[in-house]
C-alpha beads as a LAMMPS data file, in Angstrom:
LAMMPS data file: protein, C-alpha beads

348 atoms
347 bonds

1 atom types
1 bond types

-500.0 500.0 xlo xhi
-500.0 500.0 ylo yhi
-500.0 500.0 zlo zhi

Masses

1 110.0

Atoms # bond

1 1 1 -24.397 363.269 86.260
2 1 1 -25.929 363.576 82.667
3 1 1 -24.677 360.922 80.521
4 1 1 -22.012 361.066 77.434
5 1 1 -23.121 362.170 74.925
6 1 1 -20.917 361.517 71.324
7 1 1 -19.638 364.744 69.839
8 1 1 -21.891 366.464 67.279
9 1 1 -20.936 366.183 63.671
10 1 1 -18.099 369.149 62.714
11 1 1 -19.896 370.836 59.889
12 1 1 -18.843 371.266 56.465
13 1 1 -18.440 374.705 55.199
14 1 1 -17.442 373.854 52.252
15 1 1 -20.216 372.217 51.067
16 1 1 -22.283 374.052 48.091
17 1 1 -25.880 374.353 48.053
18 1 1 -28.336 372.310 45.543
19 1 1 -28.918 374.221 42.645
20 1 1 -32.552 373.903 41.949
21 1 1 -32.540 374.477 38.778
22 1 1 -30.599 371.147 37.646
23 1 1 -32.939 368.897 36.058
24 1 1 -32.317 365.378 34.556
25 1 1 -34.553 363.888 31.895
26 1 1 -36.073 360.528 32.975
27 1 1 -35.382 357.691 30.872
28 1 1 -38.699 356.525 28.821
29 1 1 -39.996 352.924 29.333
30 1 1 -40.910 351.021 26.498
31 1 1 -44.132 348.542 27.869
32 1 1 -43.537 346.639 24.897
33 1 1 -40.412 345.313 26.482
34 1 1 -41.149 344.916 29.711
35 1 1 -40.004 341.907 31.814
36 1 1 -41.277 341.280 34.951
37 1 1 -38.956 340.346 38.062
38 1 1 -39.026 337.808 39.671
39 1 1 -40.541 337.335 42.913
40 1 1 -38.443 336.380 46.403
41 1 1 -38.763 332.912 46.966
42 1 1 -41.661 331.437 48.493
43 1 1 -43.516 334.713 47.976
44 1 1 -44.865 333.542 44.418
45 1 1 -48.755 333.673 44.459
46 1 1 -49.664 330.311 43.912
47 1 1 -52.757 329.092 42.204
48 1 1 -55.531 327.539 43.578
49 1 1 -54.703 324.003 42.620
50 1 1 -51.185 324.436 43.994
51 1 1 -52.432 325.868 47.018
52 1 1 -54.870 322.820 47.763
53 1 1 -52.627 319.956 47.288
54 1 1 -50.034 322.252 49.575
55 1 1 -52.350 322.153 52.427
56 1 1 -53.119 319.325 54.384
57 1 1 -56.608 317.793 54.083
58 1 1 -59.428 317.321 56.725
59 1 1 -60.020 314.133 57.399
60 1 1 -63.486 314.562 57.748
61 1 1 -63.918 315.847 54.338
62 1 1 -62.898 312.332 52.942
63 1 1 -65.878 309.812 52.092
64 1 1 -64.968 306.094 51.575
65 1 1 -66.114 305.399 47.981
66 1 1 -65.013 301.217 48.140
67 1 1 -62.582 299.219 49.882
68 1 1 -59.938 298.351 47.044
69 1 1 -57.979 295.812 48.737
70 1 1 -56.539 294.090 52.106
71 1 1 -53.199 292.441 53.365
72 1 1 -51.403 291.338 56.363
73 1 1 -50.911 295.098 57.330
74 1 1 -53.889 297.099 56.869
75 1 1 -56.837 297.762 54.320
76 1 1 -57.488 300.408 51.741
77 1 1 -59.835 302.070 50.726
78 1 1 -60.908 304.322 47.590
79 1 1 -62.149 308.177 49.123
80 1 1 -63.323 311.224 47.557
81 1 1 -62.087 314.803 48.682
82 1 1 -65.572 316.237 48.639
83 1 1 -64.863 319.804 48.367
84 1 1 -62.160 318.922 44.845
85 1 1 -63.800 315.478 43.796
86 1 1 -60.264 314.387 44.058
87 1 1 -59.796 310.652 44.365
88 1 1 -57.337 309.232 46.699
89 1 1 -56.301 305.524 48.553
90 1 1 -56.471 305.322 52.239
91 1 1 -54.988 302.682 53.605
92 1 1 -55.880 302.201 57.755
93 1 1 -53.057 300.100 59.405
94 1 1 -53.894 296.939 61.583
95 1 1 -53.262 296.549 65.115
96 1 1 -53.403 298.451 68.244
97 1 1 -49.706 299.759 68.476
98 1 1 -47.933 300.588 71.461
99 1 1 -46.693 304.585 71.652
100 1 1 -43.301 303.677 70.635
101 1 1 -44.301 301.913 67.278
102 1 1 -46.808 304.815 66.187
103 1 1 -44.062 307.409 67.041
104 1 1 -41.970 305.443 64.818
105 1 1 -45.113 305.275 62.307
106 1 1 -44.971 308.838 62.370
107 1 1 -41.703 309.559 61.820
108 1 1 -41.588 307.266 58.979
109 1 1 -44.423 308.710 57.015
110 1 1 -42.839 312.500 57.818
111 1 1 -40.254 310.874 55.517
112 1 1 -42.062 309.283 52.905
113 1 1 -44.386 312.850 52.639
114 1 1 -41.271 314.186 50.593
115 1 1 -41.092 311.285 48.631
116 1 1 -41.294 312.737 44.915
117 1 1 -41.015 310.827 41.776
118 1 1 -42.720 309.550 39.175
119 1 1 -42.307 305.865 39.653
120 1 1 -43.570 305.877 43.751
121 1 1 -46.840 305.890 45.054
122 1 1 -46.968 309.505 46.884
123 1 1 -48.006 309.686 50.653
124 1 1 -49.931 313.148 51.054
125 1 1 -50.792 312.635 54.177
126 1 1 -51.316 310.600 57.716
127 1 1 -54.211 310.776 60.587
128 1 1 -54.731 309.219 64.009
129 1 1 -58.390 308.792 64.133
130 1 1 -60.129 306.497 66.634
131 1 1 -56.765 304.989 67.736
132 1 1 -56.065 303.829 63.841
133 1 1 -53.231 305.184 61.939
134 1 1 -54.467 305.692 57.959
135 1 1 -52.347 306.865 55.354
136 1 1 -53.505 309.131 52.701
137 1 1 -51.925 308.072 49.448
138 1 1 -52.073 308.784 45.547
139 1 1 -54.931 306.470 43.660
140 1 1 -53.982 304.380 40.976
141 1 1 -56.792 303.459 38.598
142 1 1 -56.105 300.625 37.196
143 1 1 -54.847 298.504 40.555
144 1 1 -51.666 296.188 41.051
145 1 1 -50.084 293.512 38.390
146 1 1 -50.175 290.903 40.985
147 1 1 -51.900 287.586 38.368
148 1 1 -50.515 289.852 35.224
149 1 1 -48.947 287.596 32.717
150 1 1 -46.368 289.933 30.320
151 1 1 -44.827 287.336 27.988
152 1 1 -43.662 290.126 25.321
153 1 1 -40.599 291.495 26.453
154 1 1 -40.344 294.903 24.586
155 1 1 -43.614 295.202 27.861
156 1 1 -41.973 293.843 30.549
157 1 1 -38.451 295.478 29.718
158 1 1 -40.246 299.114 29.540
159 1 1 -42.465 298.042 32.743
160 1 1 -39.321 296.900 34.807
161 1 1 -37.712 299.933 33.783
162 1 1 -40.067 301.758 35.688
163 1 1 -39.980 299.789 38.568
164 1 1 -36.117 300.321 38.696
165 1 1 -36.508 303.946 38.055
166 1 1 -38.725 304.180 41.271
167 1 1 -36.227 301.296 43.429
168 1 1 -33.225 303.628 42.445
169 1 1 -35.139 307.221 43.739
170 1 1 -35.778 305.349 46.865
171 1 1 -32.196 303.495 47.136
172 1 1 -30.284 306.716 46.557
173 1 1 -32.068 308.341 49.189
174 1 1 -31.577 305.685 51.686
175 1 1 -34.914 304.004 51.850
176 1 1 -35.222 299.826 51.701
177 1 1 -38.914 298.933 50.389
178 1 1 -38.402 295.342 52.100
179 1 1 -41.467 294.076 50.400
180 1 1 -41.268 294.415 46.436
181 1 1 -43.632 292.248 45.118
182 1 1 -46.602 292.164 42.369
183 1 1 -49.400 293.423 44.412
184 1 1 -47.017 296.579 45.412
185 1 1 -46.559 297.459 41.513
186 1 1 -49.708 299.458 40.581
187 1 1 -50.527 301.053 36.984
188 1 1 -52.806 304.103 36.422
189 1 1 -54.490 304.540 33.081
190 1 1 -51.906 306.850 32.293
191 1 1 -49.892 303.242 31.797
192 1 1 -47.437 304.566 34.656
193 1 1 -46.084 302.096 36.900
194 1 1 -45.208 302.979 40.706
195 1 1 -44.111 301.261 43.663
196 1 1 -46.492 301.101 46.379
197 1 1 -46.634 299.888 50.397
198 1 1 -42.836 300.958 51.227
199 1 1 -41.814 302.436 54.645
200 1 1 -44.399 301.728 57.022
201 1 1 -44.343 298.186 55.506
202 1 1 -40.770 298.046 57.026
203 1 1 -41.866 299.009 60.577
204 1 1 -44.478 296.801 60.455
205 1 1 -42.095 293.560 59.742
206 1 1 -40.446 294.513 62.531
207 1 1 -43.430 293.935 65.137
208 1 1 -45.059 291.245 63.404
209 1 1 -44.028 287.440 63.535
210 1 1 -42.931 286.571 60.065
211 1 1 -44.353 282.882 60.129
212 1 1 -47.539 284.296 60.918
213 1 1 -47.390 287.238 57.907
214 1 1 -48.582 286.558 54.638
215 1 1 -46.951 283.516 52.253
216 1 1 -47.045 285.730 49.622
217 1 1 -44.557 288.450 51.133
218 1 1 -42.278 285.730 52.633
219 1 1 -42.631 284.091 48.036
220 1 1 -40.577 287.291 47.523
221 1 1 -38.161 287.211 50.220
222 1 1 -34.321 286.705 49.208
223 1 1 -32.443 283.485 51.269
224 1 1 -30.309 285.973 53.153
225 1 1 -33.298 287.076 54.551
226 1 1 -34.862 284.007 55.673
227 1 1 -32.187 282.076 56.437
228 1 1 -29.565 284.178 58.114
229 1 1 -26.963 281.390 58.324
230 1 1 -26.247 282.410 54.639
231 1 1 -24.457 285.453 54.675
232 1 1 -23.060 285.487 57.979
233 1 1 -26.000 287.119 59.479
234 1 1 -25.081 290.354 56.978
235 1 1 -28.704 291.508 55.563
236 1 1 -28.145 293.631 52.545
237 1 1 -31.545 295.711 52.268
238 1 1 -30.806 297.543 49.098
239 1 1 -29.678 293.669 47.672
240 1 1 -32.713 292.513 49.105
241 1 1 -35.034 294.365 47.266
242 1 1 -32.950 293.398 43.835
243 1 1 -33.728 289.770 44.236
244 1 1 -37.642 290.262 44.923
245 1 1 -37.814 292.575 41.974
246 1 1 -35.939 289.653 39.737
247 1 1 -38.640 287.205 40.906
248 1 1 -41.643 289.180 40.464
249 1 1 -40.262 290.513 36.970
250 1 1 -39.847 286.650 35.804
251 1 1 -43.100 285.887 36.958
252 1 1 -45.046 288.344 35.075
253 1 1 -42.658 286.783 32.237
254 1 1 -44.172 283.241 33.012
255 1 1 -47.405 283.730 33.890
256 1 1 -46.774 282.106 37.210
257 1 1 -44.740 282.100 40.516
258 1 1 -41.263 281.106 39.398
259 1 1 -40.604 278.529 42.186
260 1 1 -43.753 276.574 41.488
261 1 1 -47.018 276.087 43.743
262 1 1 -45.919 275.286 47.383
263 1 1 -47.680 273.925 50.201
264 1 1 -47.507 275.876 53.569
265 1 1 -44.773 278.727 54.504
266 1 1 -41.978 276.158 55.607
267 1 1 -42.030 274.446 52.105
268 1 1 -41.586 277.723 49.939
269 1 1 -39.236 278.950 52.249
270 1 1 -37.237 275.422 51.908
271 1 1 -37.453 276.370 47.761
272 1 1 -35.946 279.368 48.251
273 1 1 -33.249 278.551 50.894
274 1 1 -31.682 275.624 49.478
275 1 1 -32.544 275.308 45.565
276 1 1 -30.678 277.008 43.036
277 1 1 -32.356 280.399 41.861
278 1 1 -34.874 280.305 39.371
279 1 1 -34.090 281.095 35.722
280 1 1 -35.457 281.924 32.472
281 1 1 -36.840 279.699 30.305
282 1 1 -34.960 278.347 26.852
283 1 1 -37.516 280.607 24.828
284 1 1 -35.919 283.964 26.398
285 1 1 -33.946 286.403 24.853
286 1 1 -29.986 286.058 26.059
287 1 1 -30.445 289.689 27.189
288 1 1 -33.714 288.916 29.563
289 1 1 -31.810 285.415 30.448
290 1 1 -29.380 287.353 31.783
291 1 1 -31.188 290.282 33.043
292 1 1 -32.606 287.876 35.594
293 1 1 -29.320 285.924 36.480
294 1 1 -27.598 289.791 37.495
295 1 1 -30.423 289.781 40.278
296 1 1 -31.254 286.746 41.169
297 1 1 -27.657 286.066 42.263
298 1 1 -27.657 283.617 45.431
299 1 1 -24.666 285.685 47.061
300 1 1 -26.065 289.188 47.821
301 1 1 -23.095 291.180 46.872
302 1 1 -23.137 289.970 43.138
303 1 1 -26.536 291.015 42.671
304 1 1 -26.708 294.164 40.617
305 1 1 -27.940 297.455 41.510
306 1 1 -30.951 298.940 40.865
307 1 1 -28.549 301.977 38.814
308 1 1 -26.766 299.465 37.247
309 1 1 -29.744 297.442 35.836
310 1 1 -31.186 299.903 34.518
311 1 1 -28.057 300.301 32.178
312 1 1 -28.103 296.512 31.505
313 1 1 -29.323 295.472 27.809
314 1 1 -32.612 294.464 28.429
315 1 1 -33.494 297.789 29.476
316 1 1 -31.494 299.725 27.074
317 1 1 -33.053 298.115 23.918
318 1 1 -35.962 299.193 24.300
319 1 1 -35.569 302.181 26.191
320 1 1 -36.530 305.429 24.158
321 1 1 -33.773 308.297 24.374
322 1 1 -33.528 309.772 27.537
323 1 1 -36.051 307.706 29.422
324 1 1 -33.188 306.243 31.342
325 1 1 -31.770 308.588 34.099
326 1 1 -30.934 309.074 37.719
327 1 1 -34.690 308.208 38.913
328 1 1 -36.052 311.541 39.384
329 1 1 -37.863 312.323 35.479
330 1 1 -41.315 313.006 35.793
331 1 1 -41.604 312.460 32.202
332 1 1 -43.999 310.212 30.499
333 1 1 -42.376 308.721 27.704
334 1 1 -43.793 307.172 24.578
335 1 1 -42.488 303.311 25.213
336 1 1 -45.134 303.569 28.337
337 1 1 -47.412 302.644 25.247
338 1 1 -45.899 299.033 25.312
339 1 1 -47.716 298.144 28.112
340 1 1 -50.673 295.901 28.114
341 1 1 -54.256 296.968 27.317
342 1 1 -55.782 298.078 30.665
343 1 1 -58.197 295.650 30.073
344 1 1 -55.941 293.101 31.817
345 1 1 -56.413 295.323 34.745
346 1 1 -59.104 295.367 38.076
347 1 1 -61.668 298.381 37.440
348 1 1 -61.237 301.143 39.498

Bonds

1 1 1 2
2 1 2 3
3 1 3 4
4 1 4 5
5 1 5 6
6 1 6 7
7 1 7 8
8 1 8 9
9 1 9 10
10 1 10 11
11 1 11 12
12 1 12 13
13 1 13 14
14 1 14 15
15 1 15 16
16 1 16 17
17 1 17 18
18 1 18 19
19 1 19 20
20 1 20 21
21 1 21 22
22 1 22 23
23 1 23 24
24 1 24 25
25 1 25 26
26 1 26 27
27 1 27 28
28 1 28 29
29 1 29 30
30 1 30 31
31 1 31 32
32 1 32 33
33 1 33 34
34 1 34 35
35 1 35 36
36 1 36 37
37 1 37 38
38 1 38 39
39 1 39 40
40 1 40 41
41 1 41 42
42 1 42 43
43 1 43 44
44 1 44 45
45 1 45 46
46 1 46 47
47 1 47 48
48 1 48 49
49 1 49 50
50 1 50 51
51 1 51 52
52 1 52 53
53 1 53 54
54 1 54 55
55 1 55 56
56 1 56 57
57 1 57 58
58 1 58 59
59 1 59 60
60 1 60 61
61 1 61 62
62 1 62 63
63 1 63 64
64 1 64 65
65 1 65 66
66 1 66 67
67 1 67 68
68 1 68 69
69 1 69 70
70 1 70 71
71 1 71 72
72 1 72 73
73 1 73 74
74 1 74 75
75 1 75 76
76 1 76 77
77 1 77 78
78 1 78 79
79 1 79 80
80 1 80 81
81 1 81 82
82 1 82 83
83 1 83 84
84 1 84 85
85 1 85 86
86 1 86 87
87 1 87 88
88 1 88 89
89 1 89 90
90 1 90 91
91 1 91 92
92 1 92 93
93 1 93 94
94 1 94 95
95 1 95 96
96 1 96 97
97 1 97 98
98 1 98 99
99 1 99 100
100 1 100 101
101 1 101 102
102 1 102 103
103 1 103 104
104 1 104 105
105 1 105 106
106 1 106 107
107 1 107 108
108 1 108 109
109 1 109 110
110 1 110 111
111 1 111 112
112 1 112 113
113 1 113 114
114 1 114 115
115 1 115 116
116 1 116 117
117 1 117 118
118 1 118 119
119 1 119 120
120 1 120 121
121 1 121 122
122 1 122 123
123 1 123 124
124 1 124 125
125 1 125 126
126 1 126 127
127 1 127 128
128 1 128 129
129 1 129 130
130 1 130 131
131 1 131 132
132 1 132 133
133 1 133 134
134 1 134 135
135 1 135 136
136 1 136 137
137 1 137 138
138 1 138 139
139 1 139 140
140 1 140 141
141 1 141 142
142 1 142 143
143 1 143 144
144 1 144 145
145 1 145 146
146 1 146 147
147 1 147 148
148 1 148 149
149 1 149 150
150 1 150 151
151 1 151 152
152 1 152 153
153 1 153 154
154 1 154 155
155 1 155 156
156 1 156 157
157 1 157 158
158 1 158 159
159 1 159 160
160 1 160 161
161 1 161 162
162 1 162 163
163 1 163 164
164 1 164 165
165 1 165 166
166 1 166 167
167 1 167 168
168 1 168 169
169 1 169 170
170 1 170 171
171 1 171 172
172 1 172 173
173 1 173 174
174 1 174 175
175 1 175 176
176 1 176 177
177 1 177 178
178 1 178 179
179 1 179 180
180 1 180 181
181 1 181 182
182 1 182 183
183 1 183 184
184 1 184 185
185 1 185 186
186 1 186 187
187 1 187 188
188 1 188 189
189 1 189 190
190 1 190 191
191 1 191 192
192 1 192 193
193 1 193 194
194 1 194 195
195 1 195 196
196 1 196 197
197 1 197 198
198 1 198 199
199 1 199 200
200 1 200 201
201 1 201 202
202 1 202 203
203 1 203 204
204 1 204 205
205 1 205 206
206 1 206 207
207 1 207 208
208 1 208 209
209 1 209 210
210 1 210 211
211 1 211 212
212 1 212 213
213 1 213 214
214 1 214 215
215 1 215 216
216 1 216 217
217 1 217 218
218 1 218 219
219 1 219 220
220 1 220 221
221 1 221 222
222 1 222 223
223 1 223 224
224 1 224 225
225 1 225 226
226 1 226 227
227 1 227 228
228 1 228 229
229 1 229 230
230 1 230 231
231 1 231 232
232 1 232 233
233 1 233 234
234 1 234 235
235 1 235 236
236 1 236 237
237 1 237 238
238 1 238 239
239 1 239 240
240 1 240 241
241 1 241 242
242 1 242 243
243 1 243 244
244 1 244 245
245 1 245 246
246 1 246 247
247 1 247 248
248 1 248 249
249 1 249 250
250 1 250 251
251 1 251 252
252 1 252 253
253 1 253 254
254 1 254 255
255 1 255 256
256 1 256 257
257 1 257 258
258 1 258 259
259 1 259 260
260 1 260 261
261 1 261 262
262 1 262 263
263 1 263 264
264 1 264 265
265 1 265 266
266 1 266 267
267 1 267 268
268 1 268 269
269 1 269 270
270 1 270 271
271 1 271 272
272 1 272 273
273 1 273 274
274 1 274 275
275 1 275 276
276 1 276 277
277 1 277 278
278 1 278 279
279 1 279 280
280 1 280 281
281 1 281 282
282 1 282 283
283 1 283 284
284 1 284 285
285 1 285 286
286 1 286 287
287 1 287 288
288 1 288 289
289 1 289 290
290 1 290 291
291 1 291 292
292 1 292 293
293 1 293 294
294 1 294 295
295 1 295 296
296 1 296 297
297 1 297 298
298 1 298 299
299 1 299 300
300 1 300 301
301 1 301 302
302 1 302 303
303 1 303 304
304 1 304 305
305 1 305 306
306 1 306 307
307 1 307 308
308 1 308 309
309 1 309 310
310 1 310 311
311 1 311 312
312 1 312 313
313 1 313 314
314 1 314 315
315 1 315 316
316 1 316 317
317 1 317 318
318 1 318 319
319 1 319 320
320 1 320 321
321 1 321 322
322 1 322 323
323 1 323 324
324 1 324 325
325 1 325 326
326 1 326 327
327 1 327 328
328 1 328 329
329 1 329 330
330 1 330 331
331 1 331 332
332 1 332 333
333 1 333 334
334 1 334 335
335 1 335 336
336 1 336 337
337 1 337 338
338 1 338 339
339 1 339 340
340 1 340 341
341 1 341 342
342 1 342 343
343 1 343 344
344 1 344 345
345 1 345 346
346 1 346 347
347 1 347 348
């Protein structure tokens, strides 16, 4: 049995035949005017630069220039791209991690890779070489504040505003830095401030005994965090954050750490726990006096947020027009020029 086959077409008779002889005139193009379309996305030929820091680099195409500093969770180093003399920080994490922590790892630095703003450190890229996780990150010249003393405050107001610009990116997109702190606040030459050491930082806490972690990340810790009797056991991340960035923005004010020199890890975390929080001194402006009271707030809920500060006075009086926004301008804006001489500053 052949199969069905569908009806042919019933022709039409009625139909006249082309007349060859009908011509139209094509219309004339005018170069002059020309305007090229554009191209479907992600078809755009990209240039050469885009194309390299698109693609992932070799590892083994990065040469260790100097180590530029160490903490309680890994050290980093300065490298060179060879083939694009392209300086970058790689920072190789301590410890031998079990295969749940590195997945974790991972994952987190998957997220941080689409980190993109103009106040945070960028993460390009990650490795697993010889059982160590490093992290390929942007290079700031000119180091971390950590020891910077800012006493004029038209500085510190444009240099916090920074750092808020950078908290706020990261808040809004869920992301708790846990460990906000001087030596996490670097400057490039460019007198651009970014946060630094967030993320992995967080999964790291998490494995590590805090007694037996740094004194200076515990100095920066808010009371709800140490002592969890004071909020009912609630930990507010986002407040967290707030009330490190209020103590590390009044010590660069002071020139020192704002609850005084203390002895071991139990003693400073005594200061922190059961004094009242630290203020500004007499010789502060009302609006910096106060700037420091909305984060250093004992209760975690009255603490400001990072969007709101950066619509308190202190920022806004110095701020020049449109440098305050939603976190996400990668402009450079004149009142970066209120910043200290680099001189203050490690060399690179």
């Amino acid at each position: 049995m052949r199969p069905l086959q569908p009806p042919p077409a019933p022709a039409n008779r009625n139909r006249q035949r082309r007349r060859p002889d009908l011509t139209l005139p094509l219309p004339q193009r005018d170069p002059s005017l020309a305007v090229p379309l554009p191209l479907p996305p992600n078809s755009a030929p990209a240039s050469s630069s885009a194309a390299q820091l698109s693609q992932p680099l070799n590892f083994s195409e990065l040469e260790r220039v100097n180590r530029i500093g160490s903490g309680a969770g890994g050290t980093v180093y300065k490298v060179i791209h060879r083939p694009t003399g392209k300086h970058y920080a790689l920072k190789v994490i301590y410890g031998n991690h079990d295969d749940s922590v590195r997945r974790q790892i991972c994952r987190e630095i998957e997220i941080l890779r689409d980190v993109d703003n103009l106040n945070v450190v960028k993460c390009h890229d990650m490795y697993d070489h010889n059982g160590e996780i490093q992290v390929l990150l942007e290079h700031m010249d000119k180091g971390s504040l950590e020891g910077i003393h800012i006493p004029q405050e038209a500085s510190l107001s444009d240099l916090t505003r920074q750092i808020l610009s950078g908290l706020f990116y990261l808040h809004k997109r869920k992301i708790v830095h846990r460990d906000i702190k001087p030596s996490n606040l670097l400057i490039n030459s460019r007198r651009i401030v970014k946060i630094a050491d967030f993320g992995v930082s967080r999964i790291l806490a998490q494995t590590m005994d805090p007694c037996n972690s740094s004194v200076g990340t515990i100095a920066y810790m808010s009371p709800e965090r140490i002592n969890t009797d004071l909020n009912q056991g609630q930990y507010d991340g986002y407040a967290g954050d707030i009330w490190s960035l209020g103590v590390s923005i009044l010590e660069f004010y002071l020139g020192k750490f704002p609850f005084g020199r203390q002895g071991d890890w139990a003693s400073l975390m005594c200061a922190i726990c059961m004094s009242q929080p630290p203020e500004a001194p007499p010789t502060a402006s009302r609006e910096f006096k106060d700037f420091i009271s909305c984060c250093l707030q004992r209760d975690p809920a009255r603490r400001w947020t990072a969007w709101k500060l950066l619509h308190h006075p202190f920022i806004l009086q110095y701020a020049s027009p449109g440098s305050n926004g939603d976190g996400g301008s990668n402009q450079v804006h004149q009142s970066h020029q209120l910043l200290p001489p680099p001189s203050h500053f490690p060399p690179s």
